[in-house]
C-alpha positions as CSV (number, residue, x, y, z in Angstrom):
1,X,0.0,0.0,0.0
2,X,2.0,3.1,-1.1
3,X,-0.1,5.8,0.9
4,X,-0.5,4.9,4.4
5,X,-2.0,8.2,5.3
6,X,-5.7,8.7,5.9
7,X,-7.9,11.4,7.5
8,X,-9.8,8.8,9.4
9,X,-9.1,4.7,10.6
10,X,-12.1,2.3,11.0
11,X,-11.0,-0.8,12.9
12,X,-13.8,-3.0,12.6
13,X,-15.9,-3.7,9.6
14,X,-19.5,-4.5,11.5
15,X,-22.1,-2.3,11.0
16,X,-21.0,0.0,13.0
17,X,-17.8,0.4,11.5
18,X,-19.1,-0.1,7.8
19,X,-21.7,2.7,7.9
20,X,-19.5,4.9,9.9
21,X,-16.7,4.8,7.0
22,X,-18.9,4.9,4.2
23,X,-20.5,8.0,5.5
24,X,-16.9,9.2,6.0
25,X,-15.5,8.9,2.6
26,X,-18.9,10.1,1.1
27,X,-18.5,13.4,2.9
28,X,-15.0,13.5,1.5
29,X,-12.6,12.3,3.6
30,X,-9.9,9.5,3.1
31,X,-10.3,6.2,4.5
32,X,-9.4,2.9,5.9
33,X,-11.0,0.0,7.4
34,X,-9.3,-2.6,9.3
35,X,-10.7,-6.2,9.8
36,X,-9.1,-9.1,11.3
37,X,-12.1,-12.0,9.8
38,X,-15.1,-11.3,6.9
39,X,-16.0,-8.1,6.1
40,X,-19.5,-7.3,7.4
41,X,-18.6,-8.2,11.5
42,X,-20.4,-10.6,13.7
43,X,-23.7,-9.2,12.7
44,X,-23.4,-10.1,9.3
45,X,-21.5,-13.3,9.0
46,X,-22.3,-15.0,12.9
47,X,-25.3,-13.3,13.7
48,X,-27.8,-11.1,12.9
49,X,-28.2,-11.8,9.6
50,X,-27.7,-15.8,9.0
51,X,-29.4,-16.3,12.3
52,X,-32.8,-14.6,10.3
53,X,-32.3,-17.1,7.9
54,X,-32.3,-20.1,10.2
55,X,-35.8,-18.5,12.0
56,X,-37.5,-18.0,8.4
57,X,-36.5,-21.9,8.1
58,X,-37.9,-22.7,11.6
59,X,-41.2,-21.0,10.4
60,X,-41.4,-22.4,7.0
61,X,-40.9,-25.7,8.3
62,X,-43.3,-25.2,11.5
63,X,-46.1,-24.1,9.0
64,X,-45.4,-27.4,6.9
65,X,-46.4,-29.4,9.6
66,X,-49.3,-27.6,10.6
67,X,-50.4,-27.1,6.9
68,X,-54.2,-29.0,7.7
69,X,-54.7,-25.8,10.2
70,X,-55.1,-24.1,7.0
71,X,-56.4,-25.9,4.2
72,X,-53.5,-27.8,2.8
73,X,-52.9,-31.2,2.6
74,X,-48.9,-31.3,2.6
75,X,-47.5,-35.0,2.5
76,X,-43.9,-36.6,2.8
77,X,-41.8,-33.8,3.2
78,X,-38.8,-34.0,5.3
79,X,-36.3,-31.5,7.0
80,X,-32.9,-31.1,5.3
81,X,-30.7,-29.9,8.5
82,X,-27.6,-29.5,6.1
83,X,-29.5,-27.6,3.7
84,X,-31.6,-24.9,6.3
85,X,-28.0,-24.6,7.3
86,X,-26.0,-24.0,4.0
87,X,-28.6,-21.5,3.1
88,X,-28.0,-19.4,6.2
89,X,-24.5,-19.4,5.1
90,X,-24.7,-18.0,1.7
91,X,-27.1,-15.5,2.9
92,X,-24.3,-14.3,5.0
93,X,-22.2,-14.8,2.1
94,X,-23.6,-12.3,-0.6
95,X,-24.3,-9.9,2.3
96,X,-20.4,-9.5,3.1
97,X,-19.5,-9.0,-0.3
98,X,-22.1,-6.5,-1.0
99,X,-20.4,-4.5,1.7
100,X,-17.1,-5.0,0.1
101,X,-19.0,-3.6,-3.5
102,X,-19.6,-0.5,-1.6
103,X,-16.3,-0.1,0.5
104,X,-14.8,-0.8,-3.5
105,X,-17.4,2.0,-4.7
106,X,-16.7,4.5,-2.4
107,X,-13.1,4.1,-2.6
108,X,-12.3,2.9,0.7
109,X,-8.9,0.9,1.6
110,X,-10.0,-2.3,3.5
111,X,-6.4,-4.5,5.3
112,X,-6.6,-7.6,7.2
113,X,-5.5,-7.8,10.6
114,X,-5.7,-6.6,13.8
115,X,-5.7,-3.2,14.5
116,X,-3.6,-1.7,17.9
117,X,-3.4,1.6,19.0
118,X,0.1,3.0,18.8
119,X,-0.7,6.6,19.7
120,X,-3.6,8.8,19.1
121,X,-2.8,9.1,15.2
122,X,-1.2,5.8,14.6
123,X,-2.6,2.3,14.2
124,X,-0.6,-0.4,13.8
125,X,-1.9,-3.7,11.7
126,X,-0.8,-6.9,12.9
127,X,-1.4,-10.5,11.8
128,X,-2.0,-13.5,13.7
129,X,1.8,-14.0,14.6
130,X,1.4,-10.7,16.3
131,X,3.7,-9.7,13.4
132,X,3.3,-5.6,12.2
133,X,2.2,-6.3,8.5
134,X,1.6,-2.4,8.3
135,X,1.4,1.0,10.4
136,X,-1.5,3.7,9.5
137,X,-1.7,7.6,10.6
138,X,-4.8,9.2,10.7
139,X,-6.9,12.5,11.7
140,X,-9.3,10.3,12.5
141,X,-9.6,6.3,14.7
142,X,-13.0,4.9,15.5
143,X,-12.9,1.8,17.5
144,X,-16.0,-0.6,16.8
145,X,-14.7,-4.0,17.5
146,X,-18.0,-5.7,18.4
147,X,-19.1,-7.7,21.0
148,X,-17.7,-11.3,21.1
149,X,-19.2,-14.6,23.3
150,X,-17.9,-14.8,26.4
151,X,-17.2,-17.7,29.0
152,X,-18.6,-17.9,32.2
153,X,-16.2,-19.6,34.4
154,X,-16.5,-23.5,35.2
155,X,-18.6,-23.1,31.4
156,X,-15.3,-22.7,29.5
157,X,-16.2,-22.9,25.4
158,X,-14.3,-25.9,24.0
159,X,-16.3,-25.4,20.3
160,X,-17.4,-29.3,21.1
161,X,-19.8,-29.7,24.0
162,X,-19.9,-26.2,25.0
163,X,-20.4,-24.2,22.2
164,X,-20.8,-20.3,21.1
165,X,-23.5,-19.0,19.0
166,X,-20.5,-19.0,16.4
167,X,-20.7,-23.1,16.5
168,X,-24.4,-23.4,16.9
169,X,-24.9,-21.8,13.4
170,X,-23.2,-23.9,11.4
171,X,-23.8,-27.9,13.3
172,X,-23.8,-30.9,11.1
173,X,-26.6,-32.5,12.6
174,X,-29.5,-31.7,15.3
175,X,-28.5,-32.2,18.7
176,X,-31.1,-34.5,20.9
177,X,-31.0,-32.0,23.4
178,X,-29.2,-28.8,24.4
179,X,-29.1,-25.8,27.4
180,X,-28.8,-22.9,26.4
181,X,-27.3,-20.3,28.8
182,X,-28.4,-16.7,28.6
183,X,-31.5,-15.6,27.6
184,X,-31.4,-12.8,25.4
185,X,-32.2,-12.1,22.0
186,X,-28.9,-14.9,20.8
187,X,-29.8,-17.0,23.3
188,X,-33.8,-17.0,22.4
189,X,-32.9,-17.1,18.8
190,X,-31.0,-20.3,18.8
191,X,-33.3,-21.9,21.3
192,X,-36.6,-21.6,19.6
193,X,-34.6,-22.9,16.0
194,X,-33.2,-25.6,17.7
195,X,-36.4,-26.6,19.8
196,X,-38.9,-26.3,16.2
197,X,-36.7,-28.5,14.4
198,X,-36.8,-31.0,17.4
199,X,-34.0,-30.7,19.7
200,X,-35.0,-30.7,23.1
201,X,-33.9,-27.3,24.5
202,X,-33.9,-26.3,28.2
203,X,-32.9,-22.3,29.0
204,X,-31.6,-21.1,32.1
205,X,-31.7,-17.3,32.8
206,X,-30.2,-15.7,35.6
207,X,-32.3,-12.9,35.7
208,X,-35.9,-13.0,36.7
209,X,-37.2,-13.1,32.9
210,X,-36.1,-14.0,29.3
211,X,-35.0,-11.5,27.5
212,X,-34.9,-9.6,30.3
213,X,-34.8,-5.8,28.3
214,X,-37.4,-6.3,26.9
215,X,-41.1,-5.2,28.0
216,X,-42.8,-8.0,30.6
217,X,-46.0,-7.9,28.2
218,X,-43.9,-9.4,25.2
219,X,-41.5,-11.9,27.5
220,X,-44.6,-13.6,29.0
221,X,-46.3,-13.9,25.2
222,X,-42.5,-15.3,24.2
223,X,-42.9,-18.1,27.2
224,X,-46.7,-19.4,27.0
225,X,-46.1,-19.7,23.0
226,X,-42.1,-21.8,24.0
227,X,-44.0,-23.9,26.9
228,X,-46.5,-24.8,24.1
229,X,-43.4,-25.7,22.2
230,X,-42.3,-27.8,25.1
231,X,-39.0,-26.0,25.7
232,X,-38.1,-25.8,29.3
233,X,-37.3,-22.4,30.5
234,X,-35.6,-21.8,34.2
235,X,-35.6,-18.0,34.8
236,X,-33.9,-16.7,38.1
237,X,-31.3,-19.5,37.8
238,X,-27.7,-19.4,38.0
239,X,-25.3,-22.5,36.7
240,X,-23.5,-23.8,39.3
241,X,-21.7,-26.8,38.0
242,X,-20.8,-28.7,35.0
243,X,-19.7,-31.7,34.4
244,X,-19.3,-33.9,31.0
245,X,-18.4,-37.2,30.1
246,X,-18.8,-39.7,27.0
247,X,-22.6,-39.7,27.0
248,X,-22.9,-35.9,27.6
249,X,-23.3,-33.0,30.0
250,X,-24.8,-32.6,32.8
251,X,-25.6,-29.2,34.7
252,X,-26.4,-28.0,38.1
253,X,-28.6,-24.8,39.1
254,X,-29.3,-22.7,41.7
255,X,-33.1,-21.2,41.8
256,X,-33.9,-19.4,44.8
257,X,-31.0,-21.0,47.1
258,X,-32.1,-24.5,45.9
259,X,-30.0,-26.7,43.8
260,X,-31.1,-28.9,41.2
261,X,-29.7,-31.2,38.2
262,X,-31.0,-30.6,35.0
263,X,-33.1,-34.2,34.5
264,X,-31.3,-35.3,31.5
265,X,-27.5,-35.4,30.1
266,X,-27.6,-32.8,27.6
267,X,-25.7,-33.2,24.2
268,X,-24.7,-29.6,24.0
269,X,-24.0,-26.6,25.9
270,X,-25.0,-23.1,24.0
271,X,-22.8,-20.7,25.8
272,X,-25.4,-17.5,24.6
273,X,-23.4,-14.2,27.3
274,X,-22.5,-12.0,24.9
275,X,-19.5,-9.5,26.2
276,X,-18.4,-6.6,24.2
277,X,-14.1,-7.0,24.6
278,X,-12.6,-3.7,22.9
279,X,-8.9,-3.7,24.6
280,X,-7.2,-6.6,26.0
281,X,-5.2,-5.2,29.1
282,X,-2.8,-7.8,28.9
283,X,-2.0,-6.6,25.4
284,X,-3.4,-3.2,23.9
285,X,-4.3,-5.7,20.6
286,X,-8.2,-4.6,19.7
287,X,-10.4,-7.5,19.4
């Protein structure tokens, strides 16, 4: 890259650093965007947008099977698990390279790596050696890294039995039964598709409600309709203990000072906390 001056850094393609630069160069100003994965962020490739995809397919196939409700007479269809989920990933596909058309179009420089702070004016690139691969100055450095799953401690991810949303979106086959941990909108998301296409899903909440931002009128609407659905729902709950082994995992909860054991080894552990990580303190590398 010959010119390694720019009026303003973006480190972080999501959509809050995508809109923010193309905004930027359309107002006339010079600039870069740093990204360490697929343009687009977490909300384009891991989340917000393929997760749509795999509830449109939880619908479709919910209405299939209760096509007599309205008139139709629907007969030997079947659920394609590897299918619902390919399609999920080339949705997220053509969306990050229609962000890349218009970082192209508006003349934006886009770099892989990490970005890290050198001083107010200077970001250094690094790759995944920790190696410098490049060093920008600019006016100009907006920070919007993302949020990224988190581990509660004792519920460590291992991306086999204990999984992130990043893992549950692209399985090879339907678990028999999962927890999910964390009951927002991720944790919600993936428990209802998982629980329509058949996996028994139990949710445990901490706080006193699912999605617990959200207004109480909605949340209890959200629960009758997920009982009716079968999925088992502990609010109020914190995980205590977990322990795996061959056949599975098993968890422990605390509700109200009581303990109790989840009644069935689970086959998978949805770790759904989402933490937003923008400067590791042991290293000023952004994440």
């Amino acid at each position: 890259m010959a010119d390694k001056n720019f009026d303003l850094v973006v480190i972080g393609s999501g959509p809050g650093g995508y809109v923010a630069a193309i905004r930027a160069s359309q107002l006339g100003n010079k600039v870069a965007v740093i990204e360490k994965e697929h343009v687009g962020g977490i909300c384009l490739n891991w989340g917000c947008i393929p997760t749509k995809a795999l509830l449109k397919s939880a619908e479709v196939f919910s209405t299939l099977k209760n096509a007599k409700k309205y008139g139709f007479t629907v007969e030997n269809f079947s659920l394609d698990f590897e299918s619902v989920i390919k399609r999920s990933r080339q949705i997220a596909g053509r969306m990050s390279k229609g962000v890349q058309f218009l970082f192209k179009k508006n003349n934006i420089t886009v770099i892989s790596g990490k970005g890290k702070l050198v001083d107010k004016n200077t970001v250094a690139v690094i790759n995944d050696s920790e190696d410098v691969i490049e060093q920008l100055t600019a006016k100009k450095i907006i920070i919007a890294t993302g949020a990224r799953p988190r581990s509660i401690p004792g519920v460590e991810i291992d991306r086999k039995k204990i999984i992130s949303s990043k893992e549950a979106m692209s399985l090879e086959k339907i678990p028999e039964s999962m927890i999910v941990i964390g009951a927002g909108a991720i944790g919600i998301e993936f428990a209802y598709f998982y629980q329509s296409l058949g996996c028994q899903v139990t949710v445990v909440e901490m706080l006193p409600s699912i999605l617990p931002i959200e207004d109480k009128e909605i949340t209890d609407i959200l629960v009758r309709s997920f009982k009716r659905l079968k999925m088992k729902i502990h609010t109020g709950s914190l995980v205590k203990e977990v322990k795996t082994n061959e056949k599975g995992i098993k968890v422990t909860i605390e509700t109200e000072g009581k303990s109790q054991n989840l009644s069935k080894l689970s086959q998978l552990i949805i770790q759904a906390s989402q933490g937003v990580r923008i400067v590791n303190h042991r290293s000023p590398v952004l994440v």
